[in-house]
C-alpha positions in Angstrom: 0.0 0.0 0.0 3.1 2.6 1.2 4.8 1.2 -2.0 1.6 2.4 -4.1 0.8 5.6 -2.9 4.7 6.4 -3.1 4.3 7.3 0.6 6.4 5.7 3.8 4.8 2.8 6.0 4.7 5.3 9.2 2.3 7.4 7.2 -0.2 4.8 5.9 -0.4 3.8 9.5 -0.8 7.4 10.7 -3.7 7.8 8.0 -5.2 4.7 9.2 -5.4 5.4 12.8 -5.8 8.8 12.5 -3.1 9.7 15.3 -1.0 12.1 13.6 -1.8 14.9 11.5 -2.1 14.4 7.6 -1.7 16.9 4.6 -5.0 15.7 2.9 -2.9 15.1 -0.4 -1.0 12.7 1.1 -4.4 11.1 2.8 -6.1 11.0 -1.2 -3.0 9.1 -2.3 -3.2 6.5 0.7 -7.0 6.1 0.3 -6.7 5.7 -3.1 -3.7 3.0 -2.9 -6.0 1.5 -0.5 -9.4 1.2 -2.4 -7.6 -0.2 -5.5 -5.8 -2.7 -3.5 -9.2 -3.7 -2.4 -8.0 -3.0 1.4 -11.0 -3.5 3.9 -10.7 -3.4 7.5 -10.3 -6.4 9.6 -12.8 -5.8 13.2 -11.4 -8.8 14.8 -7.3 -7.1 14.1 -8.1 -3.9 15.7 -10.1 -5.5 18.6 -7.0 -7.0 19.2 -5.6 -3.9 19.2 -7.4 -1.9 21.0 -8.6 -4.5 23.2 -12.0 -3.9 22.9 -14.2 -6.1 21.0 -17.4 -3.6 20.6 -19.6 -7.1 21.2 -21.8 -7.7 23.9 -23.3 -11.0 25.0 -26.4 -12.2 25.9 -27.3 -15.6 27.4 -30.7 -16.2 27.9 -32.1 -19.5 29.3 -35.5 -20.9 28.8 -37.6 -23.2 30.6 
């Protein structure tokens, strides 16, 4: 993806989390390297990340 939008790996990972400011030229060329690589985001990888899942359970029992 860094290799396609002629960009460093630090700043597709800064575009992608959103923690460090961005010209939004370089954000375009990252989004666009991104949608034409098919990149979609995987929930379970930044769950694992973050550490929070975003699920909630429910057991219910019946008689």
């Amino acid at each position: 993806m860094a290799a396609l939008a002629g960009v460093a790996q630090s700043t597709v990972s800064y575009v992608m989390s959103g923690n460090r400011p961005i010209s939004q030229k370089t954000r375009d060329k990252v989004e666009k390297a991104m949608w034409e690589l098919g990149y979609v985001p995987d929930a379970h990888a930044r769950a694992m990340i973050s550490n929070r899942s975003h699920i909630i359970g429910l057991l219910t029992e019946t008689t």
